[in-house]
C-alpha positions in Angstrom: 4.0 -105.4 60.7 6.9 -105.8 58.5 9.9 -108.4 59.7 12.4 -105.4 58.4 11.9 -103.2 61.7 14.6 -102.1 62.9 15.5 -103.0 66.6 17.6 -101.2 69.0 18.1 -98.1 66.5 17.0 -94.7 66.5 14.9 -95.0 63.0 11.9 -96.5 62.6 10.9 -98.8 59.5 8.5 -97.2 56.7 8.1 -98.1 53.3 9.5 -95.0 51.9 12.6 -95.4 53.7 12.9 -99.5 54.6 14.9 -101.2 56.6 18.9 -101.8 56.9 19.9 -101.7 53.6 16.7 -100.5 51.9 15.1 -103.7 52.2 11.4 -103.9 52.2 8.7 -106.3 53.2 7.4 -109.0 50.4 4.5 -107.4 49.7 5.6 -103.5 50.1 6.1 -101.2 46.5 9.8 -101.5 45.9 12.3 -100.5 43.2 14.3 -103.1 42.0 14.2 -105.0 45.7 14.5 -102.1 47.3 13.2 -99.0 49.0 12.0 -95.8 47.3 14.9 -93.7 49.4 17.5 -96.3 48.6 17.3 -95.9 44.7 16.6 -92.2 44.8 19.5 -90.6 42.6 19.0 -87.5 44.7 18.9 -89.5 47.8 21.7 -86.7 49.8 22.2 -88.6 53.0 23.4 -91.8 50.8 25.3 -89.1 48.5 27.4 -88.0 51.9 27.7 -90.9 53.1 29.9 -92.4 49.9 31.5 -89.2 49.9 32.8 -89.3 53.3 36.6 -89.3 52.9 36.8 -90.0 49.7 38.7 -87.3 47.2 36.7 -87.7 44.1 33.3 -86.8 44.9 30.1 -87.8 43.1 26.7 -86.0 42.9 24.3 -89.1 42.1 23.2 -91.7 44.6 25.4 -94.7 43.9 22.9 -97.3 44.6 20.4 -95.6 42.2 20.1 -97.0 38.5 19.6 -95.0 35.4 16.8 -96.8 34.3 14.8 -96.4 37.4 15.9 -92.6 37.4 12.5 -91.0 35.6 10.5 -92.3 38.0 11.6 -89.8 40.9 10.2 -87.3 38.5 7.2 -87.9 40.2 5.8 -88.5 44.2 6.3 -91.8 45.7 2.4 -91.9 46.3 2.1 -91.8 42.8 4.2 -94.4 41.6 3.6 -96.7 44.3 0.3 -96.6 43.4 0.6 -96.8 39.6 2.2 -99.6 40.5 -0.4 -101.1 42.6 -2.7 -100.4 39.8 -0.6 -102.3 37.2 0.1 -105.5 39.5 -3.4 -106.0 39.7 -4.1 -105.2 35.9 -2.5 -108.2 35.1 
Protein backbone atom coordinates (compact mmCIF):
# COMPACT_ATOMS: atom_id res chain seq x y z
CA UNK A 1 0.00 0.00 0.00
CA UNK A 2 1.28 3.31 -1.00
CA UNK A 3 1.91 6.08 2.05
CA UNK A 4 0.02 8.66 -0.56
CA UNK A 5 -3.59 7.41 0.32
CA UNK A 6 -5.61 9.69 0.85
CA UNK A 7 -7.58 9.87 4.27
CA UNK A 8 -10.71 11.30 5.13
CA UNK A 9 -11.52 12.22 1.30
CA UNK A 10 -13.98 11.00 -1.10
CA UNK A 11 -11.07 9.75 -3.74
CA UNK A 12 -9.16 6.90 -3.41
CA UNK A 13 -5.32 6.75 -4.32
CA UNK A 14 -4.27 4.87 -7.83
CA UNK A 15 -1.37 5.27 -9.73
CA UNK A 16 -3.02 6.80 -12.64
CA UNK A 17 -4.40 9.47 -10.69
CA UNK A 18 -2.00 9.74 -7.19
CA UNK A 19 -2.36 11.35 -4.33
CA UNK A 20 -2.78 15.22 -3.17
CA UNK A 21 -0.87 16.84 -5.60
CA UNK A 22 -0.15 14.09 -8.09
CA UNK A 23 2.35 12.53 -5.86
CA UNK A 24 3.16 8.95 -6.26
CA UNK A 25 4.73 6.21 -4.35
CA UNK A 26 8.76 5.64 -4.77
CA UNK A 27 8.51 2.97 -6.71
CA UNK A 28 5.16 3.74 -8.84
CA UNK A 29 5.64 4.92 -12.94
CA UNK A 30 5.66 8.62 -12.68
CA UNK A 31 6.22 11.65 -15.00
CA UNK A 32 8.62 13.96 -13.91
CA UNK A 33 7.65 13.12 -9.97
CA UNK A 34 4.36 13.02 -10.65
CA UNK A 35 1.18 11.18 -11.64
CA UNK A 36 0.11 10.24 -15.15
CA UNK A 37 -3.27 12.62 -14.61
CA UNK A 38 -1.30 15.38 -13.16
CA UNK A 39 0.93 16.04 -16.28
CA UNK A 40 -1.74 15.21 -18.79
CA UNK A 41 -1.99 18.40 -21.08
CA UNK A 42 -5.59 17.29 -21.62
CA UNK A 43 -6.09 16.65 -18.05
CA UNK A 44 -9.99 18.82 -18.11
CA UNK A 45 -10.67 18.76 -14.39
CA UNK A 46 -7.09 20.52 -13.73
CA UNK A 47 -7.95 22.68 -16.91
CA UNK A 48 -11.34 23.99 -14.95
CA UNK A 49 -10.03 24.10 -12.07
CA UNK A 50 -7.21 27.05 -13.14
CA UNK A 51 -9.83 28.50 -15.03
CA UNK A 52 -12.18 29.00 -12.29
CA UNK A 53 -12.57 32.79 -12.03
CA UNK A 54 -10.08 33.75 -13.95
CA UNK A 55 -10.77 36.02 -17.30
CA UNK A 56 -8.20 34.76 -19.61
CA UNK A 57 -8.73 31.21 -20.10
CA UNK A 58 -6.27 28.49 -21.15
CA UNK A 59 -6.91 25.13 -22.99
CA UNK A 60 -3.62 23.13 -21.79
CA UNK A 61 -3.16 21.63 -18.38
CA UNK A 62 -0.82 24.04 -16.61
CA UNK A 63 1.11 21.56 -14.68
CA UNK A 64 1.78 19.57 -17.90
CA UNK A 65 5.23 20.13 -19.77
CA UNK A 66 5.78 20.24 -23.43
CA UNK A 67 8.40 17.79 -23.45
CA UNK A 68 6.43 15.12 -21.71
CA UNK A 69 3.38 16.03 -24.07
CA UNK A 70 3.94 13.09 -26.90
CA UNK A 71 3.72 10.64 -24.53
CA UNK A 72 -0.20 10.97 -23.91
CA UNK A 73 -0.29 10.05 -27.52
CA UNK A 74 -0.38 6.76 -26.26
CA UNK A 75 -2.30 4.54 -23.15
CA UNK A 76 -0.86 4.91 -19.70
CA UNK A 77 -0.53 1.01 -19.82
CA UNK A 78 1.73 1.44 -22.44
CA UNK A 79 4.02 3.86 -21.33
CA UNK A 80 4.14 2.75 -17.87
CA UNK A 81 5.23 -0.30 -19.08
CA UNK A 82 7.77 0.86 -21.65
CA UNK A 83 9.00 2.36 -19.00
CA UNK A 84 9.25 -0.58 -16.78
CA UNK A 85 10.93 -2.24 -19.56
CA UNK A 86 13.67 0.44 -19.96
CA UNK A 87 14.42 0.70 -16.06
CA UNK A 88 15.27 -2.74 -16.12
CA UNK A 89 17.23 -2.63 -19.43
CA UNK A 90 19.73 -0.74 -17.87
Amino acid sequence: MSRYITRGMNTSYNERDGGPGGKVGKDQFSIDGKSWNYRDPRNQKSIDRYNDGRRMHTTVNPQSKERFDGLYDYDFGTVRDAAKHLASAT
